[in-house]
C-alpha positions as CSV (number, residue, x, y, z in Angstrom):
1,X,20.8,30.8,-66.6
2,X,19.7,32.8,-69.4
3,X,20.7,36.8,-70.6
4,X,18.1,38.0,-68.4
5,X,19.2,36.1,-65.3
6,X,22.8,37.5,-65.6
7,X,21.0,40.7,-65.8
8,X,19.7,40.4,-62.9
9,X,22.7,39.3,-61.0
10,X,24.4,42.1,-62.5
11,X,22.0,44.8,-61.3
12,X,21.8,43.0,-58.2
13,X,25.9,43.0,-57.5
14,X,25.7,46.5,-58.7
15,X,22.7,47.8,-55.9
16,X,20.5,45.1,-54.2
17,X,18.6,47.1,-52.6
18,X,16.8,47.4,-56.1
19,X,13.0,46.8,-55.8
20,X,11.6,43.8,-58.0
21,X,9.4,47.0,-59.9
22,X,12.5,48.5,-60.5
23,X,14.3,45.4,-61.8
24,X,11.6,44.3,-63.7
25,X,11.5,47.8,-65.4
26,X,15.3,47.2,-66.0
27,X,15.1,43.7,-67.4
28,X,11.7,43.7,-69.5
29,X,9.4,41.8,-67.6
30,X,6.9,41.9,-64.5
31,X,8.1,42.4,-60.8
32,X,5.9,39.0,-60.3
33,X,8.1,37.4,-62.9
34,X,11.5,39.2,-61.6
35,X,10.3,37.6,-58.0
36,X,10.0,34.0,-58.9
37,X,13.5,34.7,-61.0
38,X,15.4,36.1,-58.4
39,X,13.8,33.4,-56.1
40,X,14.8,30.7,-58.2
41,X,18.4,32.4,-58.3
42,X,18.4,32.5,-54.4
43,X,17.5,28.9,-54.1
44,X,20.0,27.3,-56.7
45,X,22.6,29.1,-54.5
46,X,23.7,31.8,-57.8
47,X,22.6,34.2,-55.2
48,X,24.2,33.2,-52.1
49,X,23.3,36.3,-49.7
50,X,22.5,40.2,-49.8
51,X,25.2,42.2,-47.3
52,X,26.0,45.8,-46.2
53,X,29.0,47.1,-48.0
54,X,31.4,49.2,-44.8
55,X,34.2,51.2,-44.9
56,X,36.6,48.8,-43.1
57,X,38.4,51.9,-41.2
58,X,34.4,53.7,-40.0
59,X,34.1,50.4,-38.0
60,X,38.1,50.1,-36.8
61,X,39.5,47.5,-39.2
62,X,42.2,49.9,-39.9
63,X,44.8,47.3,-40.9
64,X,44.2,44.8,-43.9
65,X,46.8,42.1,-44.4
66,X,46.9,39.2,-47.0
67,X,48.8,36.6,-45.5
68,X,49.8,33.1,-47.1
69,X,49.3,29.6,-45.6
70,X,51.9,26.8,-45.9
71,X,50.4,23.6,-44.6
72,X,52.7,21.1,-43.0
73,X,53.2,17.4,-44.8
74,X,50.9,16.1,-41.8
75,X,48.2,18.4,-42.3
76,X,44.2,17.8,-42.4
77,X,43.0,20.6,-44.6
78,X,39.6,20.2,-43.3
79,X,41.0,20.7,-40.0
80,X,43.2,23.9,-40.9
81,X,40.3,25.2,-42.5
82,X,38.0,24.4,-40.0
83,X,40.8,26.4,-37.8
84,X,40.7,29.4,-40.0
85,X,36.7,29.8,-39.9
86,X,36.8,29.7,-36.4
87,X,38.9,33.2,-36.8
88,X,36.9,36.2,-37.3
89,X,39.7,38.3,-38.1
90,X,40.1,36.3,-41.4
91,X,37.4,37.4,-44.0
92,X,38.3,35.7,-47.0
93,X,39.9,32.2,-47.8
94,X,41.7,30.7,-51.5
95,X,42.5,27.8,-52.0
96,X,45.8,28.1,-53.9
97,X,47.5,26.3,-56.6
98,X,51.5,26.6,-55.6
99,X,53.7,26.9,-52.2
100,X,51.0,28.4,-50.4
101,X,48.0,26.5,-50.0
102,X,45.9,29.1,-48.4
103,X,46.0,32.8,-49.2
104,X,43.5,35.0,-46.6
105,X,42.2,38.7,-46.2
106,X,42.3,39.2,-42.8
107,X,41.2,42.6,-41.2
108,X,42.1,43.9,-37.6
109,X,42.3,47.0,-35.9
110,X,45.9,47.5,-34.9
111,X,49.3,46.0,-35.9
112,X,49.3,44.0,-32.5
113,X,46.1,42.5,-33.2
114,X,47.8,41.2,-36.4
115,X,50.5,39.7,-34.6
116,X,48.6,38.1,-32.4
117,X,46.6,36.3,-35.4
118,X,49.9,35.4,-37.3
119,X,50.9,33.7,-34.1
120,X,47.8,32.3,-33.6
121,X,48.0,31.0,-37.4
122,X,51.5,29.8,-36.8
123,X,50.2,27.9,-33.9
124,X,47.3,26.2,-35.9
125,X,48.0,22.4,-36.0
126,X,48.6,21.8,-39.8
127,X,50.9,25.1,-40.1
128,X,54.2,25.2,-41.3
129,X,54.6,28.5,-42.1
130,X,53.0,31.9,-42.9
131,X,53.7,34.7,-45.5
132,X,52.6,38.3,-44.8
133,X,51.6,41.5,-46.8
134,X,49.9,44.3,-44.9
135,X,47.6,46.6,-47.6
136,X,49.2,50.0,-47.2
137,X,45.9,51.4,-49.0
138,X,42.6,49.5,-50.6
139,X,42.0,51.4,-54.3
140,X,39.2,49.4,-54.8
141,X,37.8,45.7,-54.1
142,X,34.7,43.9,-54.8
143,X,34.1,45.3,-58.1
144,X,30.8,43.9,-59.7
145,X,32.0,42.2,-63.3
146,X,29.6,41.7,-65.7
147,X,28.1,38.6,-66.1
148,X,29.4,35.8,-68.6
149,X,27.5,35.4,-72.0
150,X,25.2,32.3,-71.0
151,X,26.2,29.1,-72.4
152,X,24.9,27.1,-75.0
């Protein structure tokens, strides 16, 4: 990736619903060159996919809990994390160095929804244990950084 590539992400992280005219206008270059750029992002998997932005509480998430994973010495971590995509609830997943082997974002509508994931969690083969925060607030998340000086 070159400077104008990471420009491109950039802009793109920032608002991609940018047109290639208007990204080409941004960058230097022609919206026929911007396509075959951002095409060639896409395809190398730099771009991975373009997504609607929500407020979590307009469509009912209400409640959003980071919640720690502790994997028993038995445990498949293909098969806990094969467990944990199976969960809709849960929309992000770390793989941690320390204790916790997993940390997730999980989203739900109601305190009782979140107990019944914990308990499903705690009843995931591969479980020994879970650690949970509840988000009394979201400042901010998702936050576009700007893209790394390329290398070389």
């Amino acid at each position: 990736m070159d400077a104008i590539d990471l420009r491109l992400v950039e802009l793109l992280r920032a608002n991609a619903r940018l047109s290639y005219a208007e990204l080409a206008r941004q960058v230097g270059l022609s919206a026929p060159a911007v396509h075959e750029r951002v095409g060639k992002l896409e395809s190398g998997g730099v771009i991975r996919a373009y997504r609607a932005e929500v407020e979590p509480e307009a469509i009912g998430l209400a409640v959003t809990a980071l919640i720690g994973i502790v994997e028993d010495s038995t445990a498949d971590t293909d098969e806990v994390l094969e467990a944990l995509r199976q969960m809709p609830e849960i929309e992000s997943c770390y793989f941690m160095a320390g204790v916790e082997s997993f940390l997730l974002k999980a989203r739900v509508t109601t305190i009782a929804e979140l107990e019944r994931l914990i308990l499903r969690l705690n009843r995931t083969p591969g479980v020994a244990s879970t650690r949970t925060g509840i988000a009394l607030s979201t400042k901010w998340e998702n936050r576009p950084q700007p893209g790394a000086p390329p290398a070389g």
